[in-house]
C-alpha positions as CSV (number, residue, x, y, z in Angstrom):
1,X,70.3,51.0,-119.1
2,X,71.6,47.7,-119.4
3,X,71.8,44.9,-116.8
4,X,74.0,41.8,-116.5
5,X,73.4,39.2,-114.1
6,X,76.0,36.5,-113.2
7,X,74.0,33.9,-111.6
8,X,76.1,31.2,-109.7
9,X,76.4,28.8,-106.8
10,X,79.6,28.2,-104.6
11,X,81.1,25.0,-103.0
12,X,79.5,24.9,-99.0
13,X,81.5,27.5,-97.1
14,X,82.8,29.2,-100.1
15,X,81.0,32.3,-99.6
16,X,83.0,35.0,-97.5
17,X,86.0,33.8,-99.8
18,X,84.1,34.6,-102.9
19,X,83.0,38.3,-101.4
20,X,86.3,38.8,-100.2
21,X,87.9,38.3,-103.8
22,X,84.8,40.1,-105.5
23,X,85.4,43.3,-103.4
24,X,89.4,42.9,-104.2
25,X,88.6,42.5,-107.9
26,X,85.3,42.9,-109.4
27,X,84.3,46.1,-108.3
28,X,87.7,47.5,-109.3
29,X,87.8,46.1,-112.7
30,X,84.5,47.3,-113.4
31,X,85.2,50.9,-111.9
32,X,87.8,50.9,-115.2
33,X,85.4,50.4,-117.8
34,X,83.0,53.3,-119.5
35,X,79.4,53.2,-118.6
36,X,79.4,51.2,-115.5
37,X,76.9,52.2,-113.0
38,X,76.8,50.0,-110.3
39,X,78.5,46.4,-109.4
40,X,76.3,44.4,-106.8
41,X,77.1,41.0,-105.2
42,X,74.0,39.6,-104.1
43,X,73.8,36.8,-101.7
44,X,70.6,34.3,-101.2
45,X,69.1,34.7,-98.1
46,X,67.4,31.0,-98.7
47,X,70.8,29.4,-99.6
48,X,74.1,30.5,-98.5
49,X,75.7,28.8,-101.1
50,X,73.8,30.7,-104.0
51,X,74.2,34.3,-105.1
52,X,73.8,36.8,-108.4
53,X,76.7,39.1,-109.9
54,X,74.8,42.2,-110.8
55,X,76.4,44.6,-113.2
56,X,74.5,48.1,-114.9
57,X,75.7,49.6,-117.9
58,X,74.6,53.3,-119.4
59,X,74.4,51.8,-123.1
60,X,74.5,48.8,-124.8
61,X,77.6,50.0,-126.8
62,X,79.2,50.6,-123.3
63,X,78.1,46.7,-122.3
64,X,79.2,45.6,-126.3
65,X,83.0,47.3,-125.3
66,X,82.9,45.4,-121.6
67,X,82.0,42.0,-123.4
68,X,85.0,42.0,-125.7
69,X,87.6,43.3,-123.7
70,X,87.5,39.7,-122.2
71,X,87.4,41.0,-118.2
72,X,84.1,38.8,-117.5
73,X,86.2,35.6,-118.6
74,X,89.2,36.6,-116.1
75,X,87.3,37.3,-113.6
76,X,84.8,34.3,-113.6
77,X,88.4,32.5,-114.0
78,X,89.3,33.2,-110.6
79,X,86.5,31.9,-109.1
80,X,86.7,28.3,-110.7
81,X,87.9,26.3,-108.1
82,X,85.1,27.7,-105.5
83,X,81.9,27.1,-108.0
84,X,80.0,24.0,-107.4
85,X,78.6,24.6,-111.1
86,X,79.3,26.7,-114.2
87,X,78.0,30.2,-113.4
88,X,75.0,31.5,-115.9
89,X,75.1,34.7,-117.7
90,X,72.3,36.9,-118.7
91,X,72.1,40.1,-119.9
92,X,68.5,42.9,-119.8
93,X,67.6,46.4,-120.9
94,X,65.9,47.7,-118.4
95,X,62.2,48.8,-119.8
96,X,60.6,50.7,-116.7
97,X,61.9,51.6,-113.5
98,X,60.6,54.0,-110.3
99,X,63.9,55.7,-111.2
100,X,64.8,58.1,-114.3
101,X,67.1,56.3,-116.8
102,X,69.1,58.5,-118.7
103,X,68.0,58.8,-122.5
104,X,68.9,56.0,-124.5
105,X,72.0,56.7,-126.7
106,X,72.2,54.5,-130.2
C-alpha cells in the first residue's frame, strides 16, 4: 500500500471552508480513480490553521496512474487563495502495519 500525504497550512479562519470544499471535491474525485482506499482530511489539534491530506493507494502503478492524470494539481488549485503557504507533498509505501495489506502487485 501506498500513502500520500498533502501537508499544508490555511489562512486564520480558513478551515471549515477548506473541509467544506474537500468533502465537495476531494473525496469524490478520488472515489473515481483505481486503487484508492481511503481519503482523510486531518486537522491539527495544536493549530487550527494546519492540517494533512491523507490519500491510500493499493499499488504504486494505481498511485503512478493518479499522479499523471493531473487531479492533484486541480484540486490543490482550488484551494490557492485559502493557503497561507505552498502545500508539501510526500508520498510512502507503507512497510508494516497492525493491519493485513494486500499482496504487493508489480
Amino acid at each position: 500500500m501506498y500513502v500520500r500525504m498533502t501537508f499544508f497550512s490555511v489562512n486564520d479562519g480558513k478551515m471549515p471552508a477548506l473541509r467544506e470544499l474537500y468533502n465537495k471535491e476531494v473525496i469524490p474525485s478520488h472515489k473515481q480513480h483505481k486503487g484508492i482506499r481511503f481519503v482523510h482530511l486531518l486537522e491539527c489539534l495544536d493549530d487550527p490553521n494546519e492540517g494533512i491530506s491523507v490519500t491510500a493507494w493499493d499499488t504504486k502503478a494505481d498511485l503512478d496512474v493518479y499522479e499523471k492524470s493531473g487531479d492533484y494539481e486541480r484540486l490543490v488549485g482550488l484551494f490557492q487563495d485559502m493557503y497561507r503557504k505552498s502545500p508539501s507533498l510526500k508520498s510512502y509505501e507503507v512497510t508494516a502495519s497492525s493491519e493485513p495489506i494486500l499482496l504487493r502487485i508489480f
